[in-house]
Residue frames as a rotation matrix with the C-alpha (Angstrom) as fourth column:
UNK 1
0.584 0.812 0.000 0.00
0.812 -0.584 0.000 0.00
0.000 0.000 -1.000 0.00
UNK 2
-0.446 -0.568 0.692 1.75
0.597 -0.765 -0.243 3.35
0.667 0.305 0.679 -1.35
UNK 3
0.323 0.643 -0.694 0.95
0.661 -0.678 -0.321 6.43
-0.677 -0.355 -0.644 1.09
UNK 4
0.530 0.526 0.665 -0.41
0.746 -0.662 -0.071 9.42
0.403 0.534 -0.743 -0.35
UNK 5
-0.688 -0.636 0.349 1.75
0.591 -0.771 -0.238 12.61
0.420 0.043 0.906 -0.24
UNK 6
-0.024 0.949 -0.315 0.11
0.937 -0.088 -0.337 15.03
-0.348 -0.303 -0.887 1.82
UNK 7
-0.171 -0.157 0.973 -0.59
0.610 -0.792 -0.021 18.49
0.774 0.590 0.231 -0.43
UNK 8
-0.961 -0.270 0.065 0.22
0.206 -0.848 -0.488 21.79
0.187 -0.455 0.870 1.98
UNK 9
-0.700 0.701 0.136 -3.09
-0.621 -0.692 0.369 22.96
0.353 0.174 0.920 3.36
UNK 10
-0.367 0.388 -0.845 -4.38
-0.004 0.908 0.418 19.17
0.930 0.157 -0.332 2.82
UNK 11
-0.141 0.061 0.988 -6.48
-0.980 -0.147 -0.131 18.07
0.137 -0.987 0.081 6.08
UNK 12
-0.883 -0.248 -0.399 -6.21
-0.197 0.967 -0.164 14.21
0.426 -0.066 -0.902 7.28
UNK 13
0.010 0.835 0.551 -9.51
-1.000 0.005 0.010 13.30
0.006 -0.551 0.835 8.46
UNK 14
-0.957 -0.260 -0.131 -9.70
-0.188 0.896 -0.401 9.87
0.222 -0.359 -0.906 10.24
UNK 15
-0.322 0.940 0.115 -12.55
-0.911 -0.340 0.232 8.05
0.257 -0.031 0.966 10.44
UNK 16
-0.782 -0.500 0.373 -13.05
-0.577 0.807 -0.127 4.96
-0.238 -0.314 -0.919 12.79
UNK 17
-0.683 0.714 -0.157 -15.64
0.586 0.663 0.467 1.82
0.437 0.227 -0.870 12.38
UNK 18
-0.687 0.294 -0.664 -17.55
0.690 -0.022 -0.724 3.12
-0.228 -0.956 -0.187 15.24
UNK 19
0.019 0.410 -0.912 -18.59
-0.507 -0.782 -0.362 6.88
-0.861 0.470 0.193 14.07
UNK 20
-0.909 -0.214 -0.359 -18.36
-0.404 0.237 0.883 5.15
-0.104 0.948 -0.302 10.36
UNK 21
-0.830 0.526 -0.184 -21.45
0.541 0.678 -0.497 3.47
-0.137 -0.513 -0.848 11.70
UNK 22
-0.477 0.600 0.642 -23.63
-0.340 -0.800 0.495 6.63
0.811 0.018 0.585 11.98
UNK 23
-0.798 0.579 -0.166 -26.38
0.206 0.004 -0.979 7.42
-0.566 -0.815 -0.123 14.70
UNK 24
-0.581 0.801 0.145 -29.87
0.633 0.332 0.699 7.31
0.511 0.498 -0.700 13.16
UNK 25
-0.807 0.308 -0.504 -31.85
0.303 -0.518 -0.800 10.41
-0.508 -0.798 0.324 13.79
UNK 26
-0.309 0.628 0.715 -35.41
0.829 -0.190 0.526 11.68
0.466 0.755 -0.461 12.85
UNK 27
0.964 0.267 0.006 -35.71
0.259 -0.940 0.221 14.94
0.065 -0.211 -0.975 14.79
UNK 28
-0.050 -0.997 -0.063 -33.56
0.958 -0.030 -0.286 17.98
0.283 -0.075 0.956 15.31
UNK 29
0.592 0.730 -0.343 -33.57
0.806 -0.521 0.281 20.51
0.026 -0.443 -0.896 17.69
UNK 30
-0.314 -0.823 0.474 -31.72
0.686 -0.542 -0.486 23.75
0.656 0.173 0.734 17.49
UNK 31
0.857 0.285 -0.429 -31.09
0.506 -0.623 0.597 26.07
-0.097 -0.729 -0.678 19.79
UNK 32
0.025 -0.866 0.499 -28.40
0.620 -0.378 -0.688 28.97
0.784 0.327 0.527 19.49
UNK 33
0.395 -0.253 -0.883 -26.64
0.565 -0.691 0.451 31.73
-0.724 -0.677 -0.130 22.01
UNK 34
0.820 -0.256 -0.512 -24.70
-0.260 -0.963 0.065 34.73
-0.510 0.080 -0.857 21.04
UNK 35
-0.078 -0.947 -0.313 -22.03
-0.968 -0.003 0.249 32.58
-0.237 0.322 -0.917 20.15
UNK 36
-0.905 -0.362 0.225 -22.50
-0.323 0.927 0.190 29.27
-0.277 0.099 -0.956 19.37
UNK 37
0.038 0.921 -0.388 -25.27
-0.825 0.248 0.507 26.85
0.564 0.301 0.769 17.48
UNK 38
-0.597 -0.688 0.413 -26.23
-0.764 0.644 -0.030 23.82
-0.245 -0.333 -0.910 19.11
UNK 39
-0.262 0.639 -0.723 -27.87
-0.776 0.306 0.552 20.94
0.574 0.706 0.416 17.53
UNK 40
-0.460 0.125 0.879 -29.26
-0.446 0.823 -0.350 17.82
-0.767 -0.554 -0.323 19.44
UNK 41
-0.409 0.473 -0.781 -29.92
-0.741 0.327 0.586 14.96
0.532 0.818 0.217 17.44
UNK 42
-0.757 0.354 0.550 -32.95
-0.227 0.646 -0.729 12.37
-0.613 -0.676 -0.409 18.66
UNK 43
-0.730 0.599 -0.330 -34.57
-0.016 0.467 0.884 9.21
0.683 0.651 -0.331 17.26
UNK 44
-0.837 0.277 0.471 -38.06
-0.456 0.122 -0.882 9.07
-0.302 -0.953 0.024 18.15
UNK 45
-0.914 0.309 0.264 -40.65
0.316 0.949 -0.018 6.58
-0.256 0.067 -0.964 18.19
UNK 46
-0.422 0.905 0.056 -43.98
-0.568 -0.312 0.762 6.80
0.707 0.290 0.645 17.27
UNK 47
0.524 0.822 -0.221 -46.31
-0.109 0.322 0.940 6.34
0.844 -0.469 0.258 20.44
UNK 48
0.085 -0.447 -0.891 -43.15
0.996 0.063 0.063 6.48
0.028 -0.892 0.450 23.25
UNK 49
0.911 0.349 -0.218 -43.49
0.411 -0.742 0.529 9.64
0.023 -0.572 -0.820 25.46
UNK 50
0.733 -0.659 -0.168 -39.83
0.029 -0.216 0.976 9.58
-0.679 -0.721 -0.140 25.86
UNK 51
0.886 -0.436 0.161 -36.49
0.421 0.606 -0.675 9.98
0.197 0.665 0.720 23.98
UNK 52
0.226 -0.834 -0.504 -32.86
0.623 -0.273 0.733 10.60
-0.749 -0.480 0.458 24.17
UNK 53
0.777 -0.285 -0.562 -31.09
-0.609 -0.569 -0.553 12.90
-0.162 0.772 -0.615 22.54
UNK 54
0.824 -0.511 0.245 -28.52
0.567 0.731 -0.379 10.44
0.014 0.451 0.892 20.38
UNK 55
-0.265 -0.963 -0.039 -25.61
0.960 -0.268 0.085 13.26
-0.093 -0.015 0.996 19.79
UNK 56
0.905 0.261 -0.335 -24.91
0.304 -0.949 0.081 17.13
-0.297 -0.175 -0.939 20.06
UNK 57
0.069 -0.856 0.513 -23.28
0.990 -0.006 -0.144 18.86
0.126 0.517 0.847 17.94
UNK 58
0.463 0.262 -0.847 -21.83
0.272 -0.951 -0.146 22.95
-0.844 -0.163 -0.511 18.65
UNK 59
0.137 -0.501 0.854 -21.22
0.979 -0.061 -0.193 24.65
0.148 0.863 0.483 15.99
UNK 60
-0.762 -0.468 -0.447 -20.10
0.518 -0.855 0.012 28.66
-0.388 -0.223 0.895 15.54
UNK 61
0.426 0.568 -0.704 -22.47
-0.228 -0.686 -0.691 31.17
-0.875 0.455 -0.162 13.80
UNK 62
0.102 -0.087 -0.991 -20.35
-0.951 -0.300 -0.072 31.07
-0.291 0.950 -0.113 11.00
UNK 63
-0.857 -0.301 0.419 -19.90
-0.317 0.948 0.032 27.58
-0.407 -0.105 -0.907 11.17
UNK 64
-0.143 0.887 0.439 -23.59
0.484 0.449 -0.751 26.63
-0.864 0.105 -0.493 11.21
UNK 65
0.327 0.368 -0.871 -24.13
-0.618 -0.614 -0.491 29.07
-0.715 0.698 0.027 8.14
UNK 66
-0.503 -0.612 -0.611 -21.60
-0.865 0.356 0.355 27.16
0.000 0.707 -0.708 5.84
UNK 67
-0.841 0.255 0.478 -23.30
0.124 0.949 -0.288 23.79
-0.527 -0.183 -0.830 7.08
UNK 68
0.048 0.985 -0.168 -26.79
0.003 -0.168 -0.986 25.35
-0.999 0.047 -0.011 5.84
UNK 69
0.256 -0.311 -0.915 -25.07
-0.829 -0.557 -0.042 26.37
-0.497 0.770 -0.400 2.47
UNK 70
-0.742 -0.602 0.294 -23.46
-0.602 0.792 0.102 22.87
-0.295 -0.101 -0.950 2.59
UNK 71
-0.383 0.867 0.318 -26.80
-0.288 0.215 -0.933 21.36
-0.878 -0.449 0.167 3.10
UNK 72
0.523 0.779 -0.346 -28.78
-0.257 -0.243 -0.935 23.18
-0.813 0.578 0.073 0.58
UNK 73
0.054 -0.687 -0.725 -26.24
-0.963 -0.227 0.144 22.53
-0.263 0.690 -0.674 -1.99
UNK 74
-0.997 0.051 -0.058 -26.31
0.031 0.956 0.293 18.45
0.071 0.290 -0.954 -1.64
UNK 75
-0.083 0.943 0.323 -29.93
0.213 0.333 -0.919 18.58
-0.974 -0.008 -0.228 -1.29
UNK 76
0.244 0.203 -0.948 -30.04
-0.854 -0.418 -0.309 20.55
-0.460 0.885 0.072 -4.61
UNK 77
-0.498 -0.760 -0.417 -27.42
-0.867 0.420 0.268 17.79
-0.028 0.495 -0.868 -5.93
UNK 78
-0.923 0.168 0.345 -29.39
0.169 0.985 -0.028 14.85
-0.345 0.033 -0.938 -4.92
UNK 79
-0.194 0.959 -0.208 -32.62
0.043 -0.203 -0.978 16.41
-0.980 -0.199 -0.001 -6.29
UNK 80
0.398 -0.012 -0.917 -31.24
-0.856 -0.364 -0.367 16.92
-0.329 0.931 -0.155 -9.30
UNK 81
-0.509 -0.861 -0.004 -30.56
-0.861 0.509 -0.007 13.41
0.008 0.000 -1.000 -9.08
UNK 82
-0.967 0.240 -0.080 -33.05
0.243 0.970 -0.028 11.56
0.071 -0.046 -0.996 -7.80
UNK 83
-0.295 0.887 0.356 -36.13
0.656 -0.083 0.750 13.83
0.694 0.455 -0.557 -7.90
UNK 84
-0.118 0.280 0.953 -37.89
-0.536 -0.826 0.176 16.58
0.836 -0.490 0.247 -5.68
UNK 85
-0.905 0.087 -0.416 -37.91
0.381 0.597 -0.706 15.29
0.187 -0.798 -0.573 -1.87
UNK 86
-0.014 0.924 0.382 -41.25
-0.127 -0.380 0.916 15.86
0.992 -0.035 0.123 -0.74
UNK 87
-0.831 -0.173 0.528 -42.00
-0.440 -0.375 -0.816 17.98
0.339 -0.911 0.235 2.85
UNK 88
-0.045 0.905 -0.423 -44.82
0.606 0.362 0.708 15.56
0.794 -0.225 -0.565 4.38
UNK 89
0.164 0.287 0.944 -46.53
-0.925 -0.289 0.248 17.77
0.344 -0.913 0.218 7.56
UNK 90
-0.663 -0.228 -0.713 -45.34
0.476 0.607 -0.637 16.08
0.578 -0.762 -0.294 10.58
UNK 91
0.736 0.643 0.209 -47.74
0.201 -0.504 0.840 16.62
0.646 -0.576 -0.501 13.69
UNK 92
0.341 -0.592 0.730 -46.40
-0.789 -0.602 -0.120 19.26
0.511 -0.535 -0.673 16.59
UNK 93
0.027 -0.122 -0.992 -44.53
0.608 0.790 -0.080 16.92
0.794 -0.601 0.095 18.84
UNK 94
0.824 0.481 0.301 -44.93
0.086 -0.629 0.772 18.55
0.560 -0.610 -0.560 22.60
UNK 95
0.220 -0.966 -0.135 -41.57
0.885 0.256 -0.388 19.65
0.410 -0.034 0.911 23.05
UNK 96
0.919 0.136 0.370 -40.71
0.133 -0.991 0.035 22.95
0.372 0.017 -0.928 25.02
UNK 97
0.412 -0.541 -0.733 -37.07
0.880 0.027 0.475 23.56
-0.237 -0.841 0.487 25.34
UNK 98
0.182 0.111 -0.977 -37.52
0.357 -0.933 -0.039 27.14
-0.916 -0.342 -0.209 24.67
UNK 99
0.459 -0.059 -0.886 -36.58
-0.770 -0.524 -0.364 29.02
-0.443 0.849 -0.286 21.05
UNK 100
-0.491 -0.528 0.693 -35.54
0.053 0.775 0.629 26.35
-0.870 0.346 -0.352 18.85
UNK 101
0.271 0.178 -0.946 -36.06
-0.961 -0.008 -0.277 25.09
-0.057 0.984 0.169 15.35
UNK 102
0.428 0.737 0.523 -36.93
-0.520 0.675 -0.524 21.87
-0.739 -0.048 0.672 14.11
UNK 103
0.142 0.154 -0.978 -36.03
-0.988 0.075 -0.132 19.77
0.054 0.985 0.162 11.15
């Protein structure tokens, strides 16, 4: 196995089995300060009262912007790929952990 020169600038990102795995989420809650986004991902069930949040990610302001940009950019890419995703209405779920945002 030859290694790869690394080009100036270049970042190494490592990536074990474990996180390679993923975490399976169908909600996201957002919540932001003055400085910082924070994101809380959590799978929930249909018909259980209860769930965990699975992972939490902070991110900067300018951070979270690029991610959105990121985002909207592979969504475009895979639409233009595999067709329009369609936004089904989800019912409210009875969450209150103050100013947040959904997706």
């Amino acid at each position: 196995m030859s290694e790869q020169k690394q080009q100036p600038g270049q970042i190494n990102i490592e990536l074990d089995e474990k996180t390679a795995e993923g975490t399976y989420s169908n909600l996201a809650i957002i919540n932001h300060s003055a400085s910082e986004f924070v994101v809380d991902f959590v799978s929930i069930m249909p018909g259980t009262p209860k769930a965990k949040v699975k992972s939490r990610i902070v991110l900067t302001p300018q951070h979270a912007k690029r991610l959105l940009k990121a985002l909207g950019e592979n969504i475009h890419r895979f639409e233009s790929a595999h067709g329009v995703i369609s936004d089904t209405e989800q019912p409210p779920l009875p969450l209150s952990f103050g100013p947040a945002g959904q997706a």
